[in-house]
PDB file of N, CA, C and O in Angstrom:
ATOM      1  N   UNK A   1       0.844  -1.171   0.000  1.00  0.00           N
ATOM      2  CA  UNK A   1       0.000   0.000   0.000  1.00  0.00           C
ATOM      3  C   UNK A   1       0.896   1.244   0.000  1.00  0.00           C
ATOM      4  O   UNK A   1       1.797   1.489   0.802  1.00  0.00           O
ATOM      5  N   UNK A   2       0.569   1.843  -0.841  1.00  0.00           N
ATOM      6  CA  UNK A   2       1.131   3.178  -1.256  1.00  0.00           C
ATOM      7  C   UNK A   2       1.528   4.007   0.374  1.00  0.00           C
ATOM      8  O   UNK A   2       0.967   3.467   1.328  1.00  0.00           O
ATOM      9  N   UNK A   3       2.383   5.176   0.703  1.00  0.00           N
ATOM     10  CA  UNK A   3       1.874   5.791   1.644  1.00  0.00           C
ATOM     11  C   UNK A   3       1.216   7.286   1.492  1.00  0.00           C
ATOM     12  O   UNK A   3       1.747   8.042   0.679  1.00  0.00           O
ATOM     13  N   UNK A   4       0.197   7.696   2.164  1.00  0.00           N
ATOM     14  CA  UNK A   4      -0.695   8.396   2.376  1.00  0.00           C
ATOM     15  C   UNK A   4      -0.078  10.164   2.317  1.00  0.00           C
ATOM     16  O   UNK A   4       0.177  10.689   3.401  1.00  0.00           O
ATOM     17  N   UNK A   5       0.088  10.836   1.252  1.00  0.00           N
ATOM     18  CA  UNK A   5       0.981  11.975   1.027  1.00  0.00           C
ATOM     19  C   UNK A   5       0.718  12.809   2.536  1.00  0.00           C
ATOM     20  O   UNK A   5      -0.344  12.587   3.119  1.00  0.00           O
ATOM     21  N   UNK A   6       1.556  13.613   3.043  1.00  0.00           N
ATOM     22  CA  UNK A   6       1.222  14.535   4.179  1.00  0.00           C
ATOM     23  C   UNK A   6      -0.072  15.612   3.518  1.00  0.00           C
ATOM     24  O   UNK A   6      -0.218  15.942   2.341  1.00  0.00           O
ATOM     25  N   UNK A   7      -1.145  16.112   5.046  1.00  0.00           N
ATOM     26  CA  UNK A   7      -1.842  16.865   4.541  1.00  0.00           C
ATOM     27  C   UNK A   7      -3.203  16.157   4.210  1.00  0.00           C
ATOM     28  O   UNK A   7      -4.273  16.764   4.175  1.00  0.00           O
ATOM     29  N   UNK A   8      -3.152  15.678   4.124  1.00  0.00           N
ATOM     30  CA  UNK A   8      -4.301  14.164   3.476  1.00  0.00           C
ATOM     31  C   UNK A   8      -5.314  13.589   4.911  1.00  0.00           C
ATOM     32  O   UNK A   8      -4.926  13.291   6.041  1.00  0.00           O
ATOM     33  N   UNK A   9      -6.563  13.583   4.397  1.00  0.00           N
ATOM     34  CA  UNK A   9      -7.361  12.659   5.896  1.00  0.00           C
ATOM     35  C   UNK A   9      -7.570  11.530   5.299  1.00  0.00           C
ATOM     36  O   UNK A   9      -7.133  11.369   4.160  1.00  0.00           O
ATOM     37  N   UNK A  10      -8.224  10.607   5.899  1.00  0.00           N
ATOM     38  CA  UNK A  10      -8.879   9.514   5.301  1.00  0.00           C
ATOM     39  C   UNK A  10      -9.987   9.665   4.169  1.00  0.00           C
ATOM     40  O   UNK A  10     -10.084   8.915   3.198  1.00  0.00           O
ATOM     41  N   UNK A  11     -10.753  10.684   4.427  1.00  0.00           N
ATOM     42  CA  UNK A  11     -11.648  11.279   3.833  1.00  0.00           C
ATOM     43  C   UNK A  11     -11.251  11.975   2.189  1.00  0.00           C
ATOM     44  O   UNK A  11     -12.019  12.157   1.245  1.00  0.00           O
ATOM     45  N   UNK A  12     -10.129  12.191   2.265  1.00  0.00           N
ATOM     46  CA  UNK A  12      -9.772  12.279   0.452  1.00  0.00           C
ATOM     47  C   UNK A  12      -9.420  13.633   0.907  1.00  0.00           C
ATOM     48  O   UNK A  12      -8.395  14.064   0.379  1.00  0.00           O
ATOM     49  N   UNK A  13     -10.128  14.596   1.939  1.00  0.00           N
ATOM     50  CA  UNK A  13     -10.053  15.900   2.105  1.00  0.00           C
ATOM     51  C   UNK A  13      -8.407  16.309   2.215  1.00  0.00           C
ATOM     52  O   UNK A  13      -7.552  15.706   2.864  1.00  0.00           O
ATOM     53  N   UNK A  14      -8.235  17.491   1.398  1.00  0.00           N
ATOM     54  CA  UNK A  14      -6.688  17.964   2.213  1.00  0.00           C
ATOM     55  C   UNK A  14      -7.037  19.274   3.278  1.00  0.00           C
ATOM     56  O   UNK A  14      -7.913  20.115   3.076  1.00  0.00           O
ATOM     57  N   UNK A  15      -6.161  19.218   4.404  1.00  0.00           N
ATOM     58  CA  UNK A  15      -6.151  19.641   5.055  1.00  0.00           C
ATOM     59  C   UNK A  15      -4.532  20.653   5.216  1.00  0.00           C
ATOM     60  O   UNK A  15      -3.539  19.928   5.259  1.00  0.00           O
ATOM     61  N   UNK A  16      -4.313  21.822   5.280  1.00  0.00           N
ATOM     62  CA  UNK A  16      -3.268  22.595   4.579  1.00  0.00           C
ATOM     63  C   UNK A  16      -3.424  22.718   6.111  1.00  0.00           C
ATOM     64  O   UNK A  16      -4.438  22.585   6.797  1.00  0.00           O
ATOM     65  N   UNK A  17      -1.546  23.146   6.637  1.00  0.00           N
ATOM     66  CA  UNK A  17      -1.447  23.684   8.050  1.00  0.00           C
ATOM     67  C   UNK A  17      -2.205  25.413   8.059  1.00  0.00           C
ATOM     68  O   UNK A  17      -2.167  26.212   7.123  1.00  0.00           O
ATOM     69  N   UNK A  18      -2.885  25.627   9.483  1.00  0.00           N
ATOM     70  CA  UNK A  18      -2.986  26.986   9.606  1.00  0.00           C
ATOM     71  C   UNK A  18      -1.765  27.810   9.695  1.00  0.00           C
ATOM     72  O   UNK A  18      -0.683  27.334  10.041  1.00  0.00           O
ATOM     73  N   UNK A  19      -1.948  29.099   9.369  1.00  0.00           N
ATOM     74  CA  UNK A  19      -0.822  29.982   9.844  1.00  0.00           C
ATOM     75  C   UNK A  19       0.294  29.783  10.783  1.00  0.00           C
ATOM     76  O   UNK A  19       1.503  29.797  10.548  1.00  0.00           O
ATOM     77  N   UNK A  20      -0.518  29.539  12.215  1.00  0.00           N
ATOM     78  CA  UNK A  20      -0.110  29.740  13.429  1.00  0.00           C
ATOM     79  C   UNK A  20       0.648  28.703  13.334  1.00  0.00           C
ATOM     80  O   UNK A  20       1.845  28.933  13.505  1.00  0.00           O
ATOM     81  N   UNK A  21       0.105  26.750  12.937  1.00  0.00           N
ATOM     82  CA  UNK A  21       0.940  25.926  13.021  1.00  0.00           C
ATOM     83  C   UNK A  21       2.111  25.831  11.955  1.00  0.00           C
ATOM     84  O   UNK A  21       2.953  24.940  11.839  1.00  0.00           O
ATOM     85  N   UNK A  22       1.925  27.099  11.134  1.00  0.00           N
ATOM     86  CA  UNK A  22       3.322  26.776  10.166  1.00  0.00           C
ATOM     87  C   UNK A  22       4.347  28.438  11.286  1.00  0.00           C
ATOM     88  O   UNK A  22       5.552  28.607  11.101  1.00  0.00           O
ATOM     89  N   UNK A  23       3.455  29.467  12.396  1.00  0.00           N
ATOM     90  CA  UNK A  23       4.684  29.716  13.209  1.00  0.00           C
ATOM     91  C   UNK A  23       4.901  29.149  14.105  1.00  0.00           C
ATOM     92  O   UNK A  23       5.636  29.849  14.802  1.00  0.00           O
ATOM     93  N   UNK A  24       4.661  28.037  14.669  1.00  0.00           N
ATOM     94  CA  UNK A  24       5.047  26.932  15.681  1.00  0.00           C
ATOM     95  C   UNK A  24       6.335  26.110  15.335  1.00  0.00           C
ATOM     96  O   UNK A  24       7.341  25.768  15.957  1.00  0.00           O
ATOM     97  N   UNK A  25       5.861  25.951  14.086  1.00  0.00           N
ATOM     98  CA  UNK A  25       7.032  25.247  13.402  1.00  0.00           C
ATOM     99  C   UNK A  25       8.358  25.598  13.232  1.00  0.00           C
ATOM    100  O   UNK A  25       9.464  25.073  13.366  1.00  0.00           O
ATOM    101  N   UNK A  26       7.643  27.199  12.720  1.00  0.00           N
ATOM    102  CA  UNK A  26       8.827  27.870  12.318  1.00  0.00           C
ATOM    103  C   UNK A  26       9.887  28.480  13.643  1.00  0.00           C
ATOM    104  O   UNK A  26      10.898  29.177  13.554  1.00  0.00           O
ATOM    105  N   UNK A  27       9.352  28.036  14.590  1.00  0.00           N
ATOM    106  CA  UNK A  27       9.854  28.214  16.169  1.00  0.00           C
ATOM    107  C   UNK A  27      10.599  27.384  16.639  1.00  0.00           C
ATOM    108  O   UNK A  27      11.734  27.608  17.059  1.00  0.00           O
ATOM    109  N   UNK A  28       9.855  25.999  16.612  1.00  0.00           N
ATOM    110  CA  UNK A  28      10.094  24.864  16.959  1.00  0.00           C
ATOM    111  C   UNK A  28      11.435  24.610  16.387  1.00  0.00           C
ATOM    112  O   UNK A  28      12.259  24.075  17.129  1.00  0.00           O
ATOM    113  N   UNK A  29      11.912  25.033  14.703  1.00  0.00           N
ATOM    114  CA  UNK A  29      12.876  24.896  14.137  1.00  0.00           C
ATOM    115  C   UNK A  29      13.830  25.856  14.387  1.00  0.00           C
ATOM    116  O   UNK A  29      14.741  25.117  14.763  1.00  0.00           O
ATOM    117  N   UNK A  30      14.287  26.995  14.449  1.00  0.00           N
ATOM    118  CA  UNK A  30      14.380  27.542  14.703  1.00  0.00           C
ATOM    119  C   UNK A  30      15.271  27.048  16.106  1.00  0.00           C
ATOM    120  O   UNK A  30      16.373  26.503  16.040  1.00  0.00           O
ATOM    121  N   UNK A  31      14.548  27.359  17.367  1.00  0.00           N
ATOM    122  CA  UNK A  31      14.999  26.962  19.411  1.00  0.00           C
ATOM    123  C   UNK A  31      15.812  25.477  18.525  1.00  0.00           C
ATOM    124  O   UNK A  31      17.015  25.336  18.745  1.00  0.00           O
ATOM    125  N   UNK A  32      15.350  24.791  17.889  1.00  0.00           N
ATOM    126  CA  UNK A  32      16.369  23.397  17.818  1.00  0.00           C
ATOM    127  C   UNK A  32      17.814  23.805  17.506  1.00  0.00           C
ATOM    128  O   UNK A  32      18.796  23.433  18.147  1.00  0.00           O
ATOM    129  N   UNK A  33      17.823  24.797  16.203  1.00  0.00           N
ATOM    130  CA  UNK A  33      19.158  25.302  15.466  1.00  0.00           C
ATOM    131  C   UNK A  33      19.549  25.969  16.696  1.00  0.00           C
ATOM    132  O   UNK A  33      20.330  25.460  17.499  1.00  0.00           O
ATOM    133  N   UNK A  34      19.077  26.962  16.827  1.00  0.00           N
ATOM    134  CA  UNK A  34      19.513  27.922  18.275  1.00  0.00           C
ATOM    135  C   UNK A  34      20.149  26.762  19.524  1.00  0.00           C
ATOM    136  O   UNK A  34      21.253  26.916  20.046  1.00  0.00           O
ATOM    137  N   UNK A  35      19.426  25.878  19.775  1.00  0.00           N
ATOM    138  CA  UNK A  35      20.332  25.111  20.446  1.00  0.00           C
ATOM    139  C   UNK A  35      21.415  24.545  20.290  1.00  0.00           C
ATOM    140  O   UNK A  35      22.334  24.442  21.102  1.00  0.00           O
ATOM    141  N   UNK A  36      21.331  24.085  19.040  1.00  0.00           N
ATOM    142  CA  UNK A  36      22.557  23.620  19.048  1.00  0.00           C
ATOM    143  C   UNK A  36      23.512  24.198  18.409  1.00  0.00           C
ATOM    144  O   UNK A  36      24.529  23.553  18.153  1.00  0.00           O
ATOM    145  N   UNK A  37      23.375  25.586  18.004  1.00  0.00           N
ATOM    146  CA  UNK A  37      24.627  26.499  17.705  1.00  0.00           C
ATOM    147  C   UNK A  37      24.837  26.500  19.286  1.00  0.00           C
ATOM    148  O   UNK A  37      25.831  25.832  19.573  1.00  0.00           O
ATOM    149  N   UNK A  38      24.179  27.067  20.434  1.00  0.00           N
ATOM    150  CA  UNK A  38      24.253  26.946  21.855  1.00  0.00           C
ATOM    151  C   UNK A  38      25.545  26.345  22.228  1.00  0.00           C
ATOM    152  O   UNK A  38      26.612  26.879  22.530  1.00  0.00           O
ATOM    153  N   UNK A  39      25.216  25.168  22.139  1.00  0.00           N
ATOM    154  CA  UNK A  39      25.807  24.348  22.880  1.00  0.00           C
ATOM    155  C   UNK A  39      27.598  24.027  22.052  1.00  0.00           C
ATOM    156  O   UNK A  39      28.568  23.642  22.704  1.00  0.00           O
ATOM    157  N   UNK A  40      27.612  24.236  20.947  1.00  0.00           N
ATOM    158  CA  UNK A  40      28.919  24.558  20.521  1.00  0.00           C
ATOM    159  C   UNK A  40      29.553  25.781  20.710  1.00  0.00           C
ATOM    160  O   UNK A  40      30.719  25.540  21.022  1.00  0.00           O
ATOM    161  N   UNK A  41      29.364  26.863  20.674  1.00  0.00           N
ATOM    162  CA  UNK A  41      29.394  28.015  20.660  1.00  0.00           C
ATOM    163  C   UNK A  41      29.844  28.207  22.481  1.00  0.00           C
ATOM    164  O   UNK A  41      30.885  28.588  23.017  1.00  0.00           O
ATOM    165  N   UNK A  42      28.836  27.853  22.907  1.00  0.00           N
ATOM    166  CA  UNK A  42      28.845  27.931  24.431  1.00  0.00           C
ATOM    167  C   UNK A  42      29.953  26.956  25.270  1.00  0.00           C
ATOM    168  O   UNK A  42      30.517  27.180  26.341  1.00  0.00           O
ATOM    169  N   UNK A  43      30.010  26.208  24.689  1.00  0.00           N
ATOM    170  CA  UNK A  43      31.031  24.734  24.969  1.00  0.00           C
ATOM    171  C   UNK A  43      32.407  25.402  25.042  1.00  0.00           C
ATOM    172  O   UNK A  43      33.064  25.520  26.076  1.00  0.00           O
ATOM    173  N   UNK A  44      32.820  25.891  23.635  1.00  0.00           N
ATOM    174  CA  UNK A  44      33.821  26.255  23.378  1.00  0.00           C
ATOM    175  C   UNK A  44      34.048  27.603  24.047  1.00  0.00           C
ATOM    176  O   UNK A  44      35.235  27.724  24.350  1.00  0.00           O
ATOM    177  N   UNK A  45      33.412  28.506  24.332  1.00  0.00           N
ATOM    178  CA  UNK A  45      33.839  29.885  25.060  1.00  0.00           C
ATOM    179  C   UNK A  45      33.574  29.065  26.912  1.00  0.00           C
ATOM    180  O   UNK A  45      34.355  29.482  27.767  1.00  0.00           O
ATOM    181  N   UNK A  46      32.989  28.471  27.162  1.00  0.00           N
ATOM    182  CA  UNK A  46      33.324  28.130  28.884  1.00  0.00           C
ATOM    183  C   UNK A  46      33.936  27.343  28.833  1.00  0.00           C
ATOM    184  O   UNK A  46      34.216  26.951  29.966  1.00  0.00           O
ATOM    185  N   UNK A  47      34.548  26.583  27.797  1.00  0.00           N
ATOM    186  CA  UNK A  47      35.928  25.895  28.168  1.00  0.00           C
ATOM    187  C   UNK A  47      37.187  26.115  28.052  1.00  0.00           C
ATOM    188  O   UNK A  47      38.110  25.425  28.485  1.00  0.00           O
ATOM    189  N   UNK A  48      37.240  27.332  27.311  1.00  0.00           N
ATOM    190  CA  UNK A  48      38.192  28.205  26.873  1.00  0.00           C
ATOM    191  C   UNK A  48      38.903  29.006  27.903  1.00  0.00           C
ATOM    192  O   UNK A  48      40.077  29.342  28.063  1.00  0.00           O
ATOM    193  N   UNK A  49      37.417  29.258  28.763  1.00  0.00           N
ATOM    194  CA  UNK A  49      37.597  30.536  29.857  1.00  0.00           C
ATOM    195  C   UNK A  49      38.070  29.277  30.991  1.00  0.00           C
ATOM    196  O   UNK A  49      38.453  29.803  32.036  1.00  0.00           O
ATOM    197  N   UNK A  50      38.136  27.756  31.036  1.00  0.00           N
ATOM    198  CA  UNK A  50      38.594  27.175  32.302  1.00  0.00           C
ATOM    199  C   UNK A  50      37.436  26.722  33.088  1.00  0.00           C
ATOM    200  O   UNK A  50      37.768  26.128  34.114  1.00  0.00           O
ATOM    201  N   UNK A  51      36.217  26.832  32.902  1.00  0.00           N
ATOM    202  CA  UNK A  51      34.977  26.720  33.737  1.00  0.00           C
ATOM    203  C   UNK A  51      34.718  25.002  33.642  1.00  0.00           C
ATOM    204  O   UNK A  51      34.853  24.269  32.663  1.00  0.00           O
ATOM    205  N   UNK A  52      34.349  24.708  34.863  1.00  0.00           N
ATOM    206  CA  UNK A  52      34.231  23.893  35.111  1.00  0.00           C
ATOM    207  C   UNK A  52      33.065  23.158  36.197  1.00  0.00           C
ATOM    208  O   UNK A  52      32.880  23.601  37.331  1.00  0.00           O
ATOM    209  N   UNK A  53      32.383  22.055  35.676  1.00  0.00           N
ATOM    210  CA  UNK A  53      31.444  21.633  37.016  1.00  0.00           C
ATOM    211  C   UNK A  53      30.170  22.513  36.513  1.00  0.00           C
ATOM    212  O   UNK A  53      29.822  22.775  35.361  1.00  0.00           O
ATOM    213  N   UNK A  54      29.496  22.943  37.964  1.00  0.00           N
ATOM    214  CA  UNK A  54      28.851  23.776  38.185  1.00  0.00           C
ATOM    215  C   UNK A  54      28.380  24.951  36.975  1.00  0.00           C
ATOM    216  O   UNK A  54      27.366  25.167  36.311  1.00  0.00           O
ATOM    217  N   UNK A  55      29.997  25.671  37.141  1.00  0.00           N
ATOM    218  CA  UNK A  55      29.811  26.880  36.325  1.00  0.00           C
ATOM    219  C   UNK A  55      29.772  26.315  34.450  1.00  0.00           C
ATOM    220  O   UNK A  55      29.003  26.755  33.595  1.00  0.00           O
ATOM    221  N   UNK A  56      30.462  25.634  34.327  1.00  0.00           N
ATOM    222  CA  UNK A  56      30.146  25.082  33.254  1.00  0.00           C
ATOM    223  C   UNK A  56      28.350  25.305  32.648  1.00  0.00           C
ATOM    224  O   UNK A  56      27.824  26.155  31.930  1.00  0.00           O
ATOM    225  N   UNK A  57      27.834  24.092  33.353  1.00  0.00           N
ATOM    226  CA  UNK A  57      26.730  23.932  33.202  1.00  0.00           C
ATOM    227  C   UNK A  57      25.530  24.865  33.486  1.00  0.00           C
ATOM    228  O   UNK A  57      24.349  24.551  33.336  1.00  0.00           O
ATOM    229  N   UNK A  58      26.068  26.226  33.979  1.00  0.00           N
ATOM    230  CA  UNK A  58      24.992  27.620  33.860  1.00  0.00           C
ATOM    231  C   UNK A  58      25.425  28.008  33.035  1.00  0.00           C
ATOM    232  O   UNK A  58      24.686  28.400  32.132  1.00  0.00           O
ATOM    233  N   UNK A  59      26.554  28.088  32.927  1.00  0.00           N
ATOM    234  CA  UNK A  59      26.995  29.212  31.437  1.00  0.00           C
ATOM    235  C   UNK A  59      26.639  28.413  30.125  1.00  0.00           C
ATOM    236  O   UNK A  59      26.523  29.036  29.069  1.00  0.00           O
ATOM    237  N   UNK A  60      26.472  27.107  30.168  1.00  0.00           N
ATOM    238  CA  UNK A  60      26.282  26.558  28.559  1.00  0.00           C
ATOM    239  C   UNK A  60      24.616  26.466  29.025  1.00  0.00           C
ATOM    240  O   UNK A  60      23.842  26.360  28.074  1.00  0.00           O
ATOM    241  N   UNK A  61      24.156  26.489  30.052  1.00  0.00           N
ATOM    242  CA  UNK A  61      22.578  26.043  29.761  1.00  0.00           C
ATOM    243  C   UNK A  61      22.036  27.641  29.435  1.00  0.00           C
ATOM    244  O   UNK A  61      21.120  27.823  28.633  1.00  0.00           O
ATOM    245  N   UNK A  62      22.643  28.667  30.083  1.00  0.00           N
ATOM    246  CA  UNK A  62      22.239  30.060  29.390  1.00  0.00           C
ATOM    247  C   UNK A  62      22.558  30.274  27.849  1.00  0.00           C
ATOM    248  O   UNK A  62      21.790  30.736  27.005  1.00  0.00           O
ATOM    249  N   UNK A  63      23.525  29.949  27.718  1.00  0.00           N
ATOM    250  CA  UNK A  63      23.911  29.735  25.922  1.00  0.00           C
ATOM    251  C   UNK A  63      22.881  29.193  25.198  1.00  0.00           C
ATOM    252  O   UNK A  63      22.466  29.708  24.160  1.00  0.00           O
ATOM    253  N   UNK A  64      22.461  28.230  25.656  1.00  0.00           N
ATOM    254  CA  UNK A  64      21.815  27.336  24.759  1.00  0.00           C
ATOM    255  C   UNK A  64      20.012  28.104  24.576  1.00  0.00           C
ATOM    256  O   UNK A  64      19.310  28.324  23.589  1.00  0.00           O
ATOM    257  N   UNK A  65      19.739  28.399  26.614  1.00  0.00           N
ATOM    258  CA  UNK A  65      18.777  29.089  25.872  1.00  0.00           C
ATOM    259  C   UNK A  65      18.525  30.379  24.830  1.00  0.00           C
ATOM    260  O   UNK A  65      17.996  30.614  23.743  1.00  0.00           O
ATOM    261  N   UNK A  66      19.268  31.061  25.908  1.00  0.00           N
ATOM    262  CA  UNK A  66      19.378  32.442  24.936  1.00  0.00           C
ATOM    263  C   UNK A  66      19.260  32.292  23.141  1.00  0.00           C
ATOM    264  O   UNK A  66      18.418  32.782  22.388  1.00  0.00           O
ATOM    265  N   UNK A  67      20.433  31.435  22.837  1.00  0.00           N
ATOM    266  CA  UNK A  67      20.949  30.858  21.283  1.00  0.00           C
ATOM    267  C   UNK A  67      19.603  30.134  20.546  1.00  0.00           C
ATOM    268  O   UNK A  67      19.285  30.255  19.363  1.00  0.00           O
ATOM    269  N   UNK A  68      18.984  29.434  21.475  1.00  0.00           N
ATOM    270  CA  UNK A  68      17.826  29.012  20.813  1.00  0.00           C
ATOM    271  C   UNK A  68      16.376  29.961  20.585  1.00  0.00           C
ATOM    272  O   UNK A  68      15.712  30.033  19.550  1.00  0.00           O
ATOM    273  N   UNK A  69      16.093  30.739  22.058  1.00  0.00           N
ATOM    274  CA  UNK A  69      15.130  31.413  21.651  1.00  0.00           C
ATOM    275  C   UNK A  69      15.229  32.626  20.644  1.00  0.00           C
ATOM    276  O   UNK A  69      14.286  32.966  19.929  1.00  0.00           O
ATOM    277  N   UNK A  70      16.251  33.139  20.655  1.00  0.00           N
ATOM    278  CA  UNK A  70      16.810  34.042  19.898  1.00  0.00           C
ATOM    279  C   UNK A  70      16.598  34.469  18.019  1.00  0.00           C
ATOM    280  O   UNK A  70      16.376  35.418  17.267  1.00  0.00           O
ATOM    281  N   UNK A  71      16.937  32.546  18.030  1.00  0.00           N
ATOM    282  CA  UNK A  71      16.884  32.090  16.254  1.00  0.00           C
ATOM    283  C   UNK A  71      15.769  31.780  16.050  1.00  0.00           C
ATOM    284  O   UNK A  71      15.270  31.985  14.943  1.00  0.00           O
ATOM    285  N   UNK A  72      14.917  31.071  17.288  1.00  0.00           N
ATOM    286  CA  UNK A  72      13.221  30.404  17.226  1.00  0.00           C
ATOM    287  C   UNK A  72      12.339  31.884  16.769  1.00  0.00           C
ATOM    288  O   UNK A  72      11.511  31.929  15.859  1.00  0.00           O
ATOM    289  N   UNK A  73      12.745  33.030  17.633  1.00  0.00           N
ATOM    290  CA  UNK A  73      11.847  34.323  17.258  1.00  0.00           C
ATOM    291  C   UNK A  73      12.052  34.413  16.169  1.00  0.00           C
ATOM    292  O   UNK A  73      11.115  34.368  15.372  1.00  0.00           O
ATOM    293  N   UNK A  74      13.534  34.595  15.695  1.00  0.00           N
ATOM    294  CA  UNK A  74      13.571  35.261  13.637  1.00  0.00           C
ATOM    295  C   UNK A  74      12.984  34.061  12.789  1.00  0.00           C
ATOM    296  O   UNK A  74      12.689  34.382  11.638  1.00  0.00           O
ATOM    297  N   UNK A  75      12.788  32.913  13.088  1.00  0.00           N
ATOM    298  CA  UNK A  75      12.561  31.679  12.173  1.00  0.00           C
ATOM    299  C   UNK A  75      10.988  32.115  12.163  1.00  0.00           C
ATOM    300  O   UNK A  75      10.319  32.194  11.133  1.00  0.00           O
ATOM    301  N   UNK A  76      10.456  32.415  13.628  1.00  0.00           N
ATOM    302  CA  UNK A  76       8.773  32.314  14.098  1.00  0.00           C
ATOM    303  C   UNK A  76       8.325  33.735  12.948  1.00  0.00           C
ATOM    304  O   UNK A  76       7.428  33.910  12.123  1.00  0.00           O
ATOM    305  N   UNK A  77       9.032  34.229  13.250  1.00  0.00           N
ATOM    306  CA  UNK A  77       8.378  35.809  12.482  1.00  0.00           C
ATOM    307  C   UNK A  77       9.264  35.850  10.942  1.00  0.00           C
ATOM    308  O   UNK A  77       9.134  36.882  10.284  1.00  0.00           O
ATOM    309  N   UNK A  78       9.960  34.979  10.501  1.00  0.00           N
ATOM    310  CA  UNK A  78       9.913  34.669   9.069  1.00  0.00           C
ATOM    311  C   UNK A  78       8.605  33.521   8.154  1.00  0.00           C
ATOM    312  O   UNK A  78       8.213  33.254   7.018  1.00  0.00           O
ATOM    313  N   UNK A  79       8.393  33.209   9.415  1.00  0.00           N
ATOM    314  CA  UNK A  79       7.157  32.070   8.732  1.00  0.00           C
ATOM    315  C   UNK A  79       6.321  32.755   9.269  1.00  0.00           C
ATOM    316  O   UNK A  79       5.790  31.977  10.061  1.00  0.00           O
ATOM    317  N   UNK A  80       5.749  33.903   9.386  1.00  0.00           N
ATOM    318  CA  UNK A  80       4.582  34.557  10.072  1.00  0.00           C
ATOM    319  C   UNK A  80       3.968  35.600   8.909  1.00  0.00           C
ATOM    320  O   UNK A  80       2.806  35.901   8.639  1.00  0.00           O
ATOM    321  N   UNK A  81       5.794  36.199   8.096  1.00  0.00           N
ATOM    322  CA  UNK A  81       5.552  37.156   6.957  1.00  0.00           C
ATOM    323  C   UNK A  81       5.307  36.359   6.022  1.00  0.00           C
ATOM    324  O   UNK A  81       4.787  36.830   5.010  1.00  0.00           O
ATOM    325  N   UNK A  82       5.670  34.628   6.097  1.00  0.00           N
ATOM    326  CA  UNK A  82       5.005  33.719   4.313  1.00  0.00           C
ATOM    327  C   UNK A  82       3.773  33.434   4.601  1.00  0.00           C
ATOM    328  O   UNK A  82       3.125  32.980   3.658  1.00  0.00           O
ATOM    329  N   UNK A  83       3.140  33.570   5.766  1.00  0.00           N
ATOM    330  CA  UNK A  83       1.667  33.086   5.737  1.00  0.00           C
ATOM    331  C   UNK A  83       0.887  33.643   4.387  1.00  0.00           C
ATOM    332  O   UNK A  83      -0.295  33.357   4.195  1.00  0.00           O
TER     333      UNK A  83
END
């Protein structure tokens, strides 16, 4: 059996994402990249600086968020202007 293209119900109907769930997405993608530039980015400057333990792990978990929400907003409000 063939598989079922995305977008598709059982019903034959297509169903196209709303707006909002194509800026969720565009968020969702976005905080992922942002993370993990984060966590390289962040890795390499608190290990650079000697940090260790503890401090390590605030300074890269602030990296990571910051880095992710950062790219999630420009990704969220680039898929907000293709709606």
């Amino acid at each position: 059996m063939p598989a079922v293209p995305a977008g598709y119900t059982s019903g034959g109907q297509i169903n196209k994402p709303t707006c909002f769930d194509r800026v969720k997405l565009g968020f969702t993608m976005g905080f992922t990249v942002g993370m993990v530039t984060g966590i390289v980015f962040g890795g390499f400057t608190a290990l650079r600086h000697g940090l260790r333990g503890r401090e390590l792990l605030s300074t890269m978990g602030k990296a990571v968020v910051s880095a992710g929400g950062t790219f999630g907003t420009f990704m969220a409000i680039g898929s907000a202007i293709r709606c």
